[in-house]
MDTraj code that builds the backbone (N, CA, C; nanometers):
import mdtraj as md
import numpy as np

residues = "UNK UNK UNK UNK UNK UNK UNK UNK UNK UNK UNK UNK UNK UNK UNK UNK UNK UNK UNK UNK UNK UNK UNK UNK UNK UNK UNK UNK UNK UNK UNK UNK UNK UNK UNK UNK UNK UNK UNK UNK UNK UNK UNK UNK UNK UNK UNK UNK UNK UNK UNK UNK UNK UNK UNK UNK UNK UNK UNK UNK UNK UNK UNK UNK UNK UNK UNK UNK UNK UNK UNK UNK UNK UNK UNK UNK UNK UNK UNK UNK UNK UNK UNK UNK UNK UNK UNK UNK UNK UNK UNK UNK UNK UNK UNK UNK UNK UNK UNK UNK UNK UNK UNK UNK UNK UNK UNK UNK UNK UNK UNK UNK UNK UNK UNK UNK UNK UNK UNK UNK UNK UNK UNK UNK UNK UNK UNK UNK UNK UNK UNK UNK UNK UNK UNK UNK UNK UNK UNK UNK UNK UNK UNK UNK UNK UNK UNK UNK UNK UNK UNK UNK UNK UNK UNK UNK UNK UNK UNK UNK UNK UNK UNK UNK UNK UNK UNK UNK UNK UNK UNK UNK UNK UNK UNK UNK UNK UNK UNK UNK UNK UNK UNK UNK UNK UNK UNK UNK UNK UNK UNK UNK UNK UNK UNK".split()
xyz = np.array([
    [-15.0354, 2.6630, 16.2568],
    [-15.0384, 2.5586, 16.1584],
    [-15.1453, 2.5804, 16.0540],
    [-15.2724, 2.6217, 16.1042],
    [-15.3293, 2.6188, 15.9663],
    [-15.3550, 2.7444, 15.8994],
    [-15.3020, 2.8519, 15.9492],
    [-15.2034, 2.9750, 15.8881],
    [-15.1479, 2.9327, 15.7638],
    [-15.0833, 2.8578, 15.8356],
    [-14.9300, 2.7833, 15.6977],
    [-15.0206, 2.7038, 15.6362],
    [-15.0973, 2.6691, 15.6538],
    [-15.1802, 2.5745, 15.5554],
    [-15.2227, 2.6992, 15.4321],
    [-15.3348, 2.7607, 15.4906],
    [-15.4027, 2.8269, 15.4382],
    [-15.3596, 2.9415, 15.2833],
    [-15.2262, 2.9758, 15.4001],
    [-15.1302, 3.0204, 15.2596],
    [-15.0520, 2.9474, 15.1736],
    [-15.0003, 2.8116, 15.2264],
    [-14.9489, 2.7184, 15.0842],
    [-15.0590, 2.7305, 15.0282],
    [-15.2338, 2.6396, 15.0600],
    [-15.3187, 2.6547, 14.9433],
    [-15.3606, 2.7483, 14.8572],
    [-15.3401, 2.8854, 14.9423],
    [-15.2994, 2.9968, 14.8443],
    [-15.2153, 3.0233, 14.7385],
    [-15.1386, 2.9980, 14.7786],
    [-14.9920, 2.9940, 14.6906],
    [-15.0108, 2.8684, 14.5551],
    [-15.0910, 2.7697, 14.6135],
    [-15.0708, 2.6115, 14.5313],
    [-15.2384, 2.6919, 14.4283],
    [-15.3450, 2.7657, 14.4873],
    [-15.4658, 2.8260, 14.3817],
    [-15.3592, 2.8948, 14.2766],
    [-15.2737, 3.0108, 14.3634],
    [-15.2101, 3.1250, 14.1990],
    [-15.1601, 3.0363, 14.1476],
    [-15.0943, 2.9484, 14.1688],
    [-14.9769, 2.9210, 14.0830],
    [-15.1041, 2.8010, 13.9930],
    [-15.1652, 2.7208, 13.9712],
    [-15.2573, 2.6692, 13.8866],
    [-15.3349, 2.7676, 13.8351],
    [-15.3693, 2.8958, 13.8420],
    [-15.4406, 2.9925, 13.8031],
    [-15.3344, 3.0077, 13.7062],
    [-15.1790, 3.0596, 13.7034],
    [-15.1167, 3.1104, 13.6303],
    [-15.0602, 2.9877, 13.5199],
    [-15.0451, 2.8760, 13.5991],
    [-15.0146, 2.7591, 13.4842],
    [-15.1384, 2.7252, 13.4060],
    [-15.2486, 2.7433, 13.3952],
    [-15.3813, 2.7346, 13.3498],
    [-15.3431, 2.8700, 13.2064],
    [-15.3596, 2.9959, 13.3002],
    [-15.3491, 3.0995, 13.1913],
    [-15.2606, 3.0563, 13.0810],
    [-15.1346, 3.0535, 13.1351],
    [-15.0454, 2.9633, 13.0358],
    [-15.0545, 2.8763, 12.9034],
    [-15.1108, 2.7945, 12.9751],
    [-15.2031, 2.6731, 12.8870],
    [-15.2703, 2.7152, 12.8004],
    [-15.3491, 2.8427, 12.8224],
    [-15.4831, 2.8808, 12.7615],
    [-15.3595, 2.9728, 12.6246],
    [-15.3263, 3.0390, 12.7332],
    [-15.2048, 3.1365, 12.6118],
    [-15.1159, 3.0504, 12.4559],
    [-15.0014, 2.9342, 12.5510],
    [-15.0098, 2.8473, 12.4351],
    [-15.0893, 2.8139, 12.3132],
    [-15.2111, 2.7390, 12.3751],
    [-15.2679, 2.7356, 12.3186],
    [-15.3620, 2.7984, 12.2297],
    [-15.3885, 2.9259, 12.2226],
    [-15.4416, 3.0232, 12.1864],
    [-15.3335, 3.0814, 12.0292],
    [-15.1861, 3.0083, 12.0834],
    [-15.0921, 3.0725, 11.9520],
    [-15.1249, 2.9801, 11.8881],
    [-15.1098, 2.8015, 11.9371],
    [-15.1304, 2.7377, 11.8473],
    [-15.2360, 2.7004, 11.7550],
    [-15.3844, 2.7367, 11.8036],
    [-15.4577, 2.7334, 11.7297],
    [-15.4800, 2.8366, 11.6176],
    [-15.3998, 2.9617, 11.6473],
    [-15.4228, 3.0976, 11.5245],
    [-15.3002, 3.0614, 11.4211],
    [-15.1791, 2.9239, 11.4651],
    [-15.0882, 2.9143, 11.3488],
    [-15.1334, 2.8959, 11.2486],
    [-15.0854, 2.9289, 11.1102],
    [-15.1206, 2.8772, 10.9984],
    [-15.0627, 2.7999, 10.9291],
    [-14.9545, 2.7211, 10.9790],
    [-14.8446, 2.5817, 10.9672],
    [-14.9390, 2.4698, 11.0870],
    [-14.9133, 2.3765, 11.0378],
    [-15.0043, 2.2379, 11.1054],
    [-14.9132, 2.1899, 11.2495],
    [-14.9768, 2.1884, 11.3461],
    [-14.9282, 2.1325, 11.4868],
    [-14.9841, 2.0222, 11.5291],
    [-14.8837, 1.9056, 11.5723],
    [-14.9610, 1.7740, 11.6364],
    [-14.8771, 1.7400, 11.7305],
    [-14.9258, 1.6876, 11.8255],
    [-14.8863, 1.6105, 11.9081],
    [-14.9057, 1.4974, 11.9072],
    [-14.8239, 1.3846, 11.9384],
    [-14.8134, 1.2595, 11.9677],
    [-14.7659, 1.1852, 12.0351],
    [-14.8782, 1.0696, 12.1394],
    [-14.7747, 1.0601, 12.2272],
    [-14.6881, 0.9325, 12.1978],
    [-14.6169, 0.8518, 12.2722],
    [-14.5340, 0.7699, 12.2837],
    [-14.5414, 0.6922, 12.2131],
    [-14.7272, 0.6299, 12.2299],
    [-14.7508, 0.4851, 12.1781],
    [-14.8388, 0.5671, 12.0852],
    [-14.8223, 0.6384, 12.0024],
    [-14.8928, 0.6724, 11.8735],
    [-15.0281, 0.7493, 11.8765],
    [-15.0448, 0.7626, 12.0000],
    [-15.1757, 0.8220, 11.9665],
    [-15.1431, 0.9737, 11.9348],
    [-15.2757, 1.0041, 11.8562],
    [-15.2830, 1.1919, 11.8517],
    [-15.3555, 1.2317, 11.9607],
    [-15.2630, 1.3538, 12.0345],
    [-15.3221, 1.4535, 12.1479],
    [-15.4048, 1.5430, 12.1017],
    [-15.3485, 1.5675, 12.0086],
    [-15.3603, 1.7459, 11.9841],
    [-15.3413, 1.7751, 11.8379],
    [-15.4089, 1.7993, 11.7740],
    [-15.4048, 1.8736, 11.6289],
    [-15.4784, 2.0144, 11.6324],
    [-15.3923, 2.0809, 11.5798],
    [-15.4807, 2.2714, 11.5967],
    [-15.5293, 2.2558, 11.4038],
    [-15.5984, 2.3613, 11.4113],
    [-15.6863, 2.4257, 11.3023],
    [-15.6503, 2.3746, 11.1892],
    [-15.5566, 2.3956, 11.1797],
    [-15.4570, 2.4109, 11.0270],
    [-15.4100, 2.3139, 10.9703],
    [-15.4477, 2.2022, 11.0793],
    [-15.4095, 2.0464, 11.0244],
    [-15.5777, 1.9599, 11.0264],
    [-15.6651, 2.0115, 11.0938],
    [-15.7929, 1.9392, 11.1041],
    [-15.8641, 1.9594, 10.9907],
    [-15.8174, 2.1158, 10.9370],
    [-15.8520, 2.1355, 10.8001],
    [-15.8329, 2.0538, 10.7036],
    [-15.6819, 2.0516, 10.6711],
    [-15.6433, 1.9097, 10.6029],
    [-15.6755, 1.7761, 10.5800],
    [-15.6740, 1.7290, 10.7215],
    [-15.6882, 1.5987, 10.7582],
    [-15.8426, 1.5503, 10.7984],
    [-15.9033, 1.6133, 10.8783],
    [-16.0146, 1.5899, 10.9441],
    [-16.0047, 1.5776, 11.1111],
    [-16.1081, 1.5496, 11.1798],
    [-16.1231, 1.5040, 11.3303],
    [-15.9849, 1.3676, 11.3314],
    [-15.9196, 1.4206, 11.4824],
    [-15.7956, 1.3444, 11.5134],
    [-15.8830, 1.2402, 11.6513],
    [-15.9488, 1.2621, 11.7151],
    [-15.9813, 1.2430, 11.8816],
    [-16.0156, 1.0769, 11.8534],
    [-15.9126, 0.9907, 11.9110],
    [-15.9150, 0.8525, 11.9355],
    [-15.8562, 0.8075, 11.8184],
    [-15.7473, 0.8735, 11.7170],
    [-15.6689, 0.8013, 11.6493],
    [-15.5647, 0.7818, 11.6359],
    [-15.4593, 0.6897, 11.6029],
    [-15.3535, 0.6859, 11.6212],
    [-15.2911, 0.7459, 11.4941],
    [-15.1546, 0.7796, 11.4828],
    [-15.0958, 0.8982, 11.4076],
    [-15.1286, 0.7784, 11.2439],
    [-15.0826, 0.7061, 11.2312],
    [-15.0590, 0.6194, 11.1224],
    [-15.1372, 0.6075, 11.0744],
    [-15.3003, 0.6330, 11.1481],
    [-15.4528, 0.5811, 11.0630],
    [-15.4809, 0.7455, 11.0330],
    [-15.4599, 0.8221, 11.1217],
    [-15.4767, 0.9750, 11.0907],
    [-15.4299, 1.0183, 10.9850],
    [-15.2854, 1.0162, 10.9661],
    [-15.1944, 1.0742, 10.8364],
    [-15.1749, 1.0100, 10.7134],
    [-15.1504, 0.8251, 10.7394],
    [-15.1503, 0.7876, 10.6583],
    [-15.2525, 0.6869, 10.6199],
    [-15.3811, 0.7082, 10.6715],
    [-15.4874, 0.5863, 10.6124],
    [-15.4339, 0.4182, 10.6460],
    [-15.3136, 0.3493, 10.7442],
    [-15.3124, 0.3022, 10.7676],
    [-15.3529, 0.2241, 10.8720],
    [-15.3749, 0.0978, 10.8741],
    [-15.4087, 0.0155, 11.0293],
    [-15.3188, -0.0129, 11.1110],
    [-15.1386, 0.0149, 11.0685],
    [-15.0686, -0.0408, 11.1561],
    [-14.9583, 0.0539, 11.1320],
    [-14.8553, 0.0549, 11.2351],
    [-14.7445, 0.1575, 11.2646],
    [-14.6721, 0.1776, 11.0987],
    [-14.6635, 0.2711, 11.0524],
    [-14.5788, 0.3250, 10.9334],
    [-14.3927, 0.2102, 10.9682],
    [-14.3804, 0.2174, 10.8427],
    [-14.2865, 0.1429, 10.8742],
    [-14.1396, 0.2207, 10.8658],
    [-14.1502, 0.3429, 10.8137],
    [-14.0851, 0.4481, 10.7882],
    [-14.0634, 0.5092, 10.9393],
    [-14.1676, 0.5149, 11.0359],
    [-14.1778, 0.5865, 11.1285],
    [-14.0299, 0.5914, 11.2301],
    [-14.0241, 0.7459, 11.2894],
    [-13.9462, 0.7700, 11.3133],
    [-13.9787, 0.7990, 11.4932],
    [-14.0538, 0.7701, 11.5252],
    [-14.0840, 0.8032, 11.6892],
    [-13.9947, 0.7447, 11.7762],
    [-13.9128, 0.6197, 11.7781],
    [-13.8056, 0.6070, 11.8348],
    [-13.6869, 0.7245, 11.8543],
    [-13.6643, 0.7616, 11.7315],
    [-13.5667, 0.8551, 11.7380],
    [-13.5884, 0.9707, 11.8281],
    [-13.7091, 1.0182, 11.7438],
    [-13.7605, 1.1322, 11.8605],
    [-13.7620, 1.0997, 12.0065],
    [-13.8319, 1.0117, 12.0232],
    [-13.8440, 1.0447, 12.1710],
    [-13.7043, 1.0037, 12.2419],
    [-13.5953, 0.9293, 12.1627],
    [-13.4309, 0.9215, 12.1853],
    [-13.3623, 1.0495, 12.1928],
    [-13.4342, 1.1685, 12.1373],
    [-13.3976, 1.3173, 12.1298],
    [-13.3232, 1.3723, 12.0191],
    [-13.3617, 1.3237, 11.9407],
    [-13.3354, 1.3275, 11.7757],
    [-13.4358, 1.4304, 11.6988],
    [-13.3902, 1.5259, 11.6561],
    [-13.5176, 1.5936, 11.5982],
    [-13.4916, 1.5750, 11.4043],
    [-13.6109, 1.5282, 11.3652],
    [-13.6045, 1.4539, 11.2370],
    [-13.6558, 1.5467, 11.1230],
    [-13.6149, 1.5769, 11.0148],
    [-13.6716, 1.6430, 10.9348],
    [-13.6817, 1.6206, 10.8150],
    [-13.8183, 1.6255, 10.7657],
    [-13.8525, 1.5227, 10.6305],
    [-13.9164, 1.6405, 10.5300],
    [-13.9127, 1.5511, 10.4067],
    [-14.0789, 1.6206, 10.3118],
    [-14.1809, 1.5144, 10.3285],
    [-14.2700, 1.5628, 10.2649],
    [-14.3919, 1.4401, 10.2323],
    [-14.4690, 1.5127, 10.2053],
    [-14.5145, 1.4187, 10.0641],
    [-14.6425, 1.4711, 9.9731],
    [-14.7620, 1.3800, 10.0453],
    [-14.8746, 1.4563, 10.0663],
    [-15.0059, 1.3725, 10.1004],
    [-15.0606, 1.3412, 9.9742],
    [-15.1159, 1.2126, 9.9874],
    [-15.1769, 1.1906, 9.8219],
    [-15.3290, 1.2457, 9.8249],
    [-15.3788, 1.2237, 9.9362],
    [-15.5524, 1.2796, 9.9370],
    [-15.5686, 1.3765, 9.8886],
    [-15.5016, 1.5165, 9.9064],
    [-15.4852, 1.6800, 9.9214],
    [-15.3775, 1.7497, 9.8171],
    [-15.2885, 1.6137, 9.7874],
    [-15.1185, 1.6622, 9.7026],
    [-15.0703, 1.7691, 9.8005],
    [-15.0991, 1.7979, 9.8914],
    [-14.9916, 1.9023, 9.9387],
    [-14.8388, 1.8519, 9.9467],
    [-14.7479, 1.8996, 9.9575],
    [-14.6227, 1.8887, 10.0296],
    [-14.5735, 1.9562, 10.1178],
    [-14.5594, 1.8851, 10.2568],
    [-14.5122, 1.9135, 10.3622],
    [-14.3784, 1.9454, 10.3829],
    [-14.3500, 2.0234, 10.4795],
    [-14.1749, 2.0185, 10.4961],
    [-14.2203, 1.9669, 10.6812],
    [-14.1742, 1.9032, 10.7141],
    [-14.2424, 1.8324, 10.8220],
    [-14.0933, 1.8503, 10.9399],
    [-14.1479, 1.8433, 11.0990],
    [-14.0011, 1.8803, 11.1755],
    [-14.0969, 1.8160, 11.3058],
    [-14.0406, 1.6904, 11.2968],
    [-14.0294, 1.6108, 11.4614],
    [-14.0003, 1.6244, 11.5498],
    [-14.0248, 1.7119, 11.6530],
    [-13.9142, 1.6625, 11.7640],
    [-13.9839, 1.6414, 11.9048],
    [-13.8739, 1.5976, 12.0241],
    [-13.9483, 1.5426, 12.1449],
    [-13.9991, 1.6677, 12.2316],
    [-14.1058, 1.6165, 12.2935],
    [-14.1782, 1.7860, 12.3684],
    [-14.1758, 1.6663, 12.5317],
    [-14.1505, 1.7272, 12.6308],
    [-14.1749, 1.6694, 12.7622],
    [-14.3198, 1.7101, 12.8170],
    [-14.3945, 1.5943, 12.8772],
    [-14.5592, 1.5998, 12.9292],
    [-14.4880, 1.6578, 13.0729],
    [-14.6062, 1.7673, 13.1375],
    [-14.6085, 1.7571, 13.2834],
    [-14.5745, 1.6425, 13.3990],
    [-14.6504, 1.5198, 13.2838],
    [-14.6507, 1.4018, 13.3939],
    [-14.5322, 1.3262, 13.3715],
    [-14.4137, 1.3422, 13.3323],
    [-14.3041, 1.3314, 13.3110],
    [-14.3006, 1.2195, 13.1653],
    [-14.3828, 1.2225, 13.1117],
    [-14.3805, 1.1096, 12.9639],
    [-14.3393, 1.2336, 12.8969],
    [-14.3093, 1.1199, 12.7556],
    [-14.2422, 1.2134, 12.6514],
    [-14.3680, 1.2373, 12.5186],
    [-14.3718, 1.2943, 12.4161],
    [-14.4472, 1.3026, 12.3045],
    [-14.3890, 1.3634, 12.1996],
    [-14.3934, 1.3373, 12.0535],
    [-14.3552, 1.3837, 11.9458],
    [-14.4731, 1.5225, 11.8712],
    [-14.3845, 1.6153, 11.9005],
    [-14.3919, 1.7763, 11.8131],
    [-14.4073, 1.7509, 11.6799],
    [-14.5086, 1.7338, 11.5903],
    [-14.4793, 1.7756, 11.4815],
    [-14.5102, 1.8776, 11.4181],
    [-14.4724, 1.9362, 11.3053],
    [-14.4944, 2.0740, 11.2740],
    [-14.5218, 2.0413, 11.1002],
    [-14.5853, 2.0834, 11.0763],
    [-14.6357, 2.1100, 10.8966],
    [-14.6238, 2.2375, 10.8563],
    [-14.5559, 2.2252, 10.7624],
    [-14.5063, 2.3740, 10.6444],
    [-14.5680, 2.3296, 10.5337],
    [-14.6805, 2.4083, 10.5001],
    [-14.7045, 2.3556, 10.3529],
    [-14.6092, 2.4267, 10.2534],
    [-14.5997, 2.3548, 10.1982],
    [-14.4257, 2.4003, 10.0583],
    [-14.4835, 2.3505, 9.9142],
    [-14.5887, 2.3321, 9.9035],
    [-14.6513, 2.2781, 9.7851],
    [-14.6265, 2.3960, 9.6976],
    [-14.6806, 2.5210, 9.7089],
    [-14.5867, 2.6230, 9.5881],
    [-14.4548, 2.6230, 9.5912],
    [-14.3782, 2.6082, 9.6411],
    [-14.1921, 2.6519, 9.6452],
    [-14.1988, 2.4821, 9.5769],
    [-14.2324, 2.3395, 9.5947],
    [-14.1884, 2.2393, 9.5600],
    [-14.2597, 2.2863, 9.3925],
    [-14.3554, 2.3294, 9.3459],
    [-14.4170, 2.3490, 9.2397],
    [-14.3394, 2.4291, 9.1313],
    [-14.3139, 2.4885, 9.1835],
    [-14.2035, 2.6109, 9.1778],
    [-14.0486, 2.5708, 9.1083],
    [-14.0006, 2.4777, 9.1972],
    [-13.8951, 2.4117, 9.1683],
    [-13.8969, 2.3137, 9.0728],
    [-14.0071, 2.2563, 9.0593],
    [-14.0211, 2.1386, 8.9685],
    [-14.0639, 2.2091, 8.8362],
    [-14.1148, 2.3434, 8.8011],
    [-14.1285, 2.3745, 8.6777],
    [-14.0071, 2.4590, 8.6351],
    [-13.9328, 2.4938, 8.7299],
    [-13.7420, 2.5212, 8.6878],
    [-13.6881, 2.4460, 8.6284],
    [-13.7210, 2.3253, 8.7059],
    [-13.6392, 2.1685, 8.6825],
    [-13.6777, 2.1269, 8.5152],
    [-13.7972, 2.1659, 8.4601],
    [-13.8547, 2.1422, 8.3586],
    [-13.8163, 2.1960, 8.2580],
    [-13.8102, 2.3307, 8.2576],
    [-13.7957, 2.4474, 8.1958],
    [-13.6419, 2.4507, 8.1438],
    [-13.5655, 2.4460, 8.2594],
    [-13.3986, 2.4153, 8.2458],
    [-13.3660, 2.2699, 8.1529],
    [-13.4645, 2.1828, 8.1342],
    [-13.4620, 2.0796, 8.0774],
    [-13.4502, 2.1003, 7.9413],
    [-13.5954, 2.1588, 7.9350],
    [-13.6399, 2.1327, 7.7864],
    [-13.5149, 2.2579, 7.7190],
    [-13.4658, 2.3903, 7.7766],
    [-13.3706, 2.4909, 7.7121],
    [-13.2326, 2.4129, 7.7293],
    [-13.1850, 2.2951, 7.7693],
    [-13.1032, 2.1948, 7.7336],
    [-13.1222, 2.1009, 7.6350],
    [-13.2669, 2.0521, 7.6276],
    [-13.2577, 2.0008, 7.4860],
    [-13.2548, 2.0649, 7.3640],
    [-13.3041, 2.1897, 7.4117],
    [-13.3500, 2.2554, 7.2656],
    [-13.2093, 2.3213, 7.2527],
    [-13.1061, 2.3255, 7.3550],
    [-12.9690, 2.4002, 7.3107],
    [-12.9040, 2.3001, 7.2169],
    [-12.8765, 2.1337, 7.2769],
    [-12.8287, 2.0179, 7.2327],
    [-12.8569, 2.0394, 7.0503],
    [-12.9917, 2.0097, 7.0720],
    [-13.0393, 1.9675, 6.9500],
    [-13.0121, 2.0468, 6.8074],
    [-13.0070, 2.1985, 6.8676],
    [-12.9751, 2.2760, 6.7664],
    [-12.9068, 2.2534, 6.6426],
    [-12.9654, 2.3284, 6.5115],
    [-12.8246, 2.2616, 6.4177],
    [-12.7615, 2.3919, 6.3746],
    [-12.7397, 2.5071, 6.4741],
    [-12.6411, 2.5554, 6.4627],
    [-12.5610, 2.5563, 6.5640],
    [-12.4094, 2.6277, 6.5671],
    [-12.3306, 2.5841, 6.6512],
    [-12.3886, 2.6903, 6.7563],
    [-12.4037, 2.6708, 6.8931],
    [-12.4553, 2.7253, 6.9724],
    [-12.3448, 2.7717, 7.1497],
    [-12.3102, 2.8402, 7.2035],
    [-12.2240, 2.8631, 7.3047],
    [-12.3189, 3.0231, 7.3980],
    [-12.2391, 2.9187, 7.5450],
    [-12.3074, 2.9872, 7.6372],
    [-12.1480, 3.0883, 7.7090],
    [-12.2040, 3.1736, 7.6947],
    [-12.0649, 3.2395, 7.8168],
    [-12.0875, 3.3541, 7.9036],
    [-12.0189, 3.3549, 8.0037],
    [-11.9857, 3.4413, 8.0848],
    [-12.0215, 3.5904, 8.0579],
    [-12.0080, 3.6640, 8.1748],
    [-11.9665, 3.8291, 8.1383],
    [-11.8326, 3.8478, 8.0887],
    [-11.7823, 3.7785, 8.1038],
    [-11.6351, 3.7804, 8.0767],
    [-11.5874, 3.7894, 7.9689],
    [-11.6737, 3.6945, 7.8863],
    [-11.6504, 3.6436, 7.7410],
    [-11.6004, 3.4780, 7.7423],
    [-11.5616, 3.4236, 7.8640],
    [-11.5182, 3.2785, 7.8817],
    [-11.6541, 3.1980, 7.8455],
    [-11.6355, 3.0709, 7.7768],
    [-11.6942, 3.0080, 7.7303],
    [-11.7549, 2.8878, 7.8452],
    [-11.8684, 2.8737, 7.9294],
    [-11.9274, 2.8216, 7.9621],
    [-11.9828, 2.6794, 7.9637],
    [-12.0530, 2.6379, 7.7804],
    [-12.1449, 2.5742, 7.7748],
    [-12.1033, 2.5757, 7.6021],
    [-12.1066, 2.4731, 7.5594],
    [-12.1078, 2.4225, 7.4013],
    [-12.1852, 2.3329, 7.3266],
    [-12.2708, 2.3471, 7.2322],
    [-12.3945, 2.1997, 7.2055],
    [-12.2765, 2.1487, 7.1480],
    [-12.3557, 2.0204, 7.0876],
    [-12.2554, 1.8922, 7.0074],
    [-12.2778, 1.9437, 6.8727],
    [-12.3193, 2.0371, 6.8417],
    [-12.3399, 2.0816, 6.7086],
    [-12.1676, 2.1748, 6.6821],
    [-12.1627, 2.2774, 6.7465],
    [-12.0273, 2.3470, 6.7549],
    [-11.9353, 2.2684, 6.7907],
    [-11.9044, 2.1458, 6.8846],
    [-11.8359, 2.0311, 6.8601],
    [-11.7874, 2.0036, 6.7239],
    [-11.8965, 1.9307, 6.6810],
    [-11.8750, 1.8691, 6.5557],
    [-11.8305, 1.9545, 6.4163],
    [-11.8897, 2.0693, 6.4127],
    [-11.8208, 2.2120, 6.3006],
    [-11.6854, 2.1941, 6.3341],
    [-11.6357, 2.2483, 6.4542],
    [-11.5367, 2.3044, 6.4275],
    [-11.4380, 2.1790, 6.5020],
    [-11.4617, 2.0962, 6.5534],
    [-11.3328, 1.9604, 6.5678],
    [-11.2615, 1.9804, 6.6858],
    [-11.3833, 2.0481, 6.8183],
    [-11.3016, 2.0078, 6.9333],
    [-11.4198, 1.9750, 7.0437],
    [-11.3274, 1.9170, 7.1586],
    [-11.4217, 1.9009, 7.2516],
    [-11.4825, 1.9572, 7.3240],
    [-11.5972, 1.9474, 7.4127],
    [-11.6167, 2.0455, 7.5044],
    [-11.5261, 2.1598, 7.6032],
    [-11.4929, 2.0492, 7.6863],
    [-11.3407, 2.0804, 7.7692],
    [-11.2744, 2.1549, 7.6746],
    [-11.2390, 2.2003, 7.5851],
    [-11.1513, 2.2320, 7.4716],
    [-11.1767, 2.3527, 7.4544],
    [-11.3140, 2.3532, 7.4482],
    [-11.3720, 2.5568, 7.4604],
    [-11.3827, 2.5764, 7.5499],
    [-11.4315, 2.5192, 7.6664],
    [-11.4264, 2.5707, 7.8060],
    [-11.3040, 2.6729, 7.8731],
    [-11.1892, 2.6407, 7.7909],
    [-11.0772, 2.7627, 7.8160],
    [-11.0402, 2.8432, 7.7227],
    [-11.1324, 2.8144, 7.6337],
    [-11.0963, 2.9414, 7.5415],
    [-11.2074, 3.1086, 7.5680],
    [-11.1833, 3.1714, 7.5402],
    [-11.2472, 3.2941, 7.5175],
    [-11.3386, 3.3252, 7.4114],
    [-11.4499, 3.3736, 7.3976],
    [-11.5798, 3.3577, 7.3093],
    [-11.4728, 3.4349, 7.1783],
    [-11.4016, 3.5154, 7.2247],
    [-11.3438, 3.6325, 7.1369],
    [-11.2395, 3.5489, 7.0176],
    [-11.1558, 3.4530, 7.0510],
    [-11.1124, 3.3598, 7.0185],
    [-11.1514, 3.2918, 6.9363],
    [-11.2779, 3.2586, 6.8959],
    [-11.3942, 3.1896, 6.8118],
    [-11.4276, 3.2782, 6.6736],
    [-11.3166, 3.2276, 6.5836],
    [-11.3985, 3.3149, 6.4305],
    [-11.4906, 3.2574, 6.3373],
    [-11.5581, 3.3292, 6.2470],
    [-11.6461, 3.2069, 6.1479],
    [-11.5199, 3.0954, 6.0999],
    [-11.6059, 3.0250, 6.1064],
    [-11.5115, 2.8956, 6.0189],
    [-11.3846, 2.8160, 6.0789],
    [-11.3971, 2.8724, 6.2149],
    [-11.3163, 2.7876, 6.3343],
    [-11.2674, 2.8688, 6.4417],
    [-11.1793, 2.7675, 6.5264],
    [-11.0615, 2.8120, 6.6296],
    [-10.9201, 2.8623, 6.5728],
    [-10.8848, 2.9743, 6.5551],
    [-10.7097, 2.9900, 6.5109],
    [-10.6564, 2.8665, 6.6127],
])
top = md.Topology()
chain = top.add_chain()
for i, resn in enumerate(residues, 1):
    res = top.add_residue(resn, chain, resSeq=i)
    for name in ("N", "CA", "C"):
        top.add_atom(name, md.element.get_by_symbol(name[0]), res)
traj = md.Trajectory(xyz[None], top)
């Protein structure tokens, strides 16, 4: 009998030796990520924030997610932790106003040892690619007004030679509608009108 003892407690030391290493290993990736990791548990509190979000944010230890992320005193009203821990994995943006970053943010439920549940979140900073996009968005703007406005007749087309894109200036010259050049051929188009 205490044979058999001696080697379960053997058996019960490796195996916490190796779930320990584990732990240490995990954790060792998550602190060298360079995307933001949190944990949260059920009732809102923060477990766990690695490097890359403490940077951001500051010290997490005794706060709840809502006073942490969003400078609030009481549950976000947006919040989505029901879902998650329902097994819903949620995926948002969000701009921080403190920092302006923009997040691409990804919720989902992680299971505790002690059989509770907690919300995964993950931070992508996307603040260049959203920056990025928004001076396309700009750019494509203003070479739409400045096509519109033109006061000559102006047309966009294809490799083809098919007609694309028409300001209201070439409209109005030559006496048709948009839709109207859209099936014609650039080639089709002489000075001084449509045959």
């Amino acid at each position: 009998g205490m044979f058999a003892q001696a080697r379960h407690a053997a058996a019960r030391q490796r195996a916490q030796r190796i779930l320990r290493r584990e732990h240490t290993n995990l954790l060792n990736v998550l602190e060298a990520m360079e995307d933001g990791v949190a944990v949260v548990s059920d009732h809102l509190d923060v477990q766990y924030v690695n490097p890359a979000l403490v940077k951001d944010f500051g010290p997490y230890e005794g706060r709840k997610c809502y006073e942490y992320f969003h400078g609030h005193q009481a549950p976000c009203s947006w919040c989505m932790m029901d879902d998650v821990i329902a097994g819903r994995t949620v995926h948002t943006e969000w701009c921080y106003p403190r920092n302006e970053k923009t997040y691409d943010l990804i919720d989902t439920r992680v299971g505790n040892p002690d059989g509770s549940v907690s919300k995964l979140k993950m931070f992508r900073d996307i603040t260049v690619r959203v920056e990025a996009e928004d001076a396309l968005r700009q750019s494509e703007q203003r070479f739409h007004d400045l096509f519109e406005r033109a006061a000559d007749s102006m047309f966009l087309h294809d490799e083809s030679g098919r007609i694309v894109e028409v300001n209201q200036t070439a409209c109005d010259s030559l006496g048709y509608r948009r839709e109207e050049f859209r099936v014609l051929p650039l080639a089709d188009i002489h000075d001084g009108g449509v045959p």
